[in-house]
N, C-alpha and C positions, 0 to 999 in steps of 0.2 A: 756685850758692847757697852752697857751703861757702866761697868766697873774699868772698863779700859777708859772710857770718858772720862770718871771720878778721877784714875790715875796721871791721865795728862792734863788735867786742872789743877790736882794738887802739883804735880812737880813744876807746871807752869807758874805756878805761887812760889814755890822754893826756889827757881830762876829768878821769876823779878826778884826776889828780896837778896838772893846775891850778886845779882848785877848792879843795885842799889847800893848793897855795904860795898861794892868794889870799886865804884863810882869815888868814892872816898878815900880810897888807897891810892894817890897817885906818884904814878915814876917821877912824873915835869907838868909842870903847873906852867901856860901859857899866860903872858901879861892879860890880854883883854880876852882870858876864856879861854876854856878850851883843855885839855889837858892828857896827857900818855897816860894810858889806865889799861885794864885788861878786863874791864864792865862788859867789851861783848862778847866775851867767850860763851858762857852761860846763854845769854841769850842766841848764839849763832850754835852752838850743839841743838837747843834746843828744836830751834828751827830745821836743821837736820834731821832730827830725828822724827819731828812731828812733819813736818809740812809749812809751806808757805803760809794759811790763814791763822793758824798757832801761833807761830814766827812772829808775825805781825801783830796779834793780838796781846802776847809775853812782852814782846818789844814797847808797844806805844803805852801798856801800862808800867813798864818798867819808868819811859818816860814821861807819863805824867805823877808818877810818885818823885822823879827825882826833881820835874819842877815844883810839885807842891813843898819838897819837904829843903827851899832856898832856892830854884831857879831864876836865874836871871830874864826880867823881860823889861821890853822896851816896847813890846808894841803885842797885839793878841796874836797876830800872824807871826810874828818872829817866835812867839812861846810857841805856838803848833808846830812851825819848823823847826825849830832847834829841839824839842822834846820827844813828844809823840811820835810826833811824824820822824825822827829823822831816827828814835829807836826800834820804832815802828822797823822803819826801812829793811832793817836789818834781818828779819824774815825772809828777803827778797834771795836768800841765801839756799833755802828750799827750791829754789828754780834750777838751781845748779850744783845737784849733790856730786858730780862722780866730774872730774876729780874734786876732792872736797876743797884744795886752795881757791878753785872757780867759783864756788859759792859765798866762800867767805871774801872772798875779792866784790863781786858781784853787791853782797852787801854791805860790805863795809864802804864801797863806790857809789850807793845808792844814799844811803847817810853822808857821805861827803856832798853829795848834791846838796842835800837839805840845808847844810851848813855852808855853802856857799852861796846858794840862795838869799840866807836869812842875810847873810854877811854884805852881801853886795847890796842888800836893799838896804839894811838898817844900821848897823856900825862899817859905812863909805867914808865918813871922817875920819875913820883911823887910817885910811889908806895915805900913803907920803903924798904931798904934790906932787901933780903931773901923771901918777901912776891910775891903768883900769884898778876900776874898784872891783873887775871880776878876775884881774891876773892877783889881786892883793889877796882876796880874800880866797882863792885857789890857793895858793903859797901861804897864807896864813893858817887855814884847816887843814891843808894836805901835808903841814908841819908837825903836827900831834895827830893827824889819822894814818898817816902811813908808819909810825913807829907801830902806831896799837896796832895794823893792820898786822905785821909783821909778827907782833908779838900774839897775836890772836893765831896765825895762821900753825905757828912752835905747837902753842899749847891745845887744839884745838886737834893736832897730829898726834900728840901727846895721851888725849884723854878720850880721841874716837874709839879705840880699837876696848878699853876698860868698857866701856857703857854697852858694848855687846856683853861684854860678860854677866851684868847686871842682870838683863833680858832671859841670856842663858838661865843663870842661877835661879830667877822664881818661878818659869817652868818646869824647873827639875826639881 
């Protein structure tokens, strides 16, 4: 048990630091934030494969590495929602293994929360006159989270079915 432990701490370290470097590779760079990446994959396999408190655990230190290492804040609660919490979220993805699109829906839907949140309380001034600052900031997040949703959901069908073989391979 304790060597199965070691294993999913280490590979939970090898996730955050590539959801980190991925963070960095982006498709579309949104004007105030925000951006198409493919940073949750890693973290949402992970989640899969471990469980919800894993998920969650990989996730909110994924994102408190990426706010410490240049995250944008405005306020302590906008960094907890926009970082932690909303990489955090993405755990939430273990709630819903089978079909695996449900889960990765689920959490990547759960992070869009976070980021609509932080958006409607604390950047409402970007929203045009006249307009909700929670239809703005729904349509502003759900502009770069549904492409990454998308592209999370390809590559995530892509790279389940290999990480059984993995499993297989160092039992045998």
């Amino acid at each position: 048990m304790n060597g199965t432990r070691t294993r999913v701490m280490v590979e939970g370290a090898l996730v955050v630091a590539l959801s980190v470097a991925l963070s960095y590779v982006k498709i579309w760079r949104m004007p105030q934030g925000g951006s198409i990446t493919i940073e949750n994959v890693p973290l949402l396999l992970f989640a899969l494969r471990y469980g919800f408190r894993w998920g969650i655990g990989a996730g909110a230190v994924s994102g408190l590495l990426q706010l410490a290492l240049g995250g944008y804040i405005v306020h302590p609660a906008q960094a907890l929602l926009d970082y932690p919490l909303a990489f955090g979220a993405l755990g939430t993805a273990a709630l819903l293994r089978t079909p695996l699109w449900a889960g990765i829906c689920l959490g990547t839907a759960v992070r869009l929360f976070c980021h609509v949140f932080s958006g409607a309380l604390f950047f409402a001034s970007y929203a045009p006159e006249g307009t909700s600052i929670w239809l703005y900031s729904i349509t502003y997040n759900g502009s770069f989270m549904l492409p990454s949703l998308v592209l999370s959901i390809l590559l995530v069908y892509l790279l389940w079915p290999r990480l059984g073989n993995l499993d297989q391979g160092e039992r045998g």
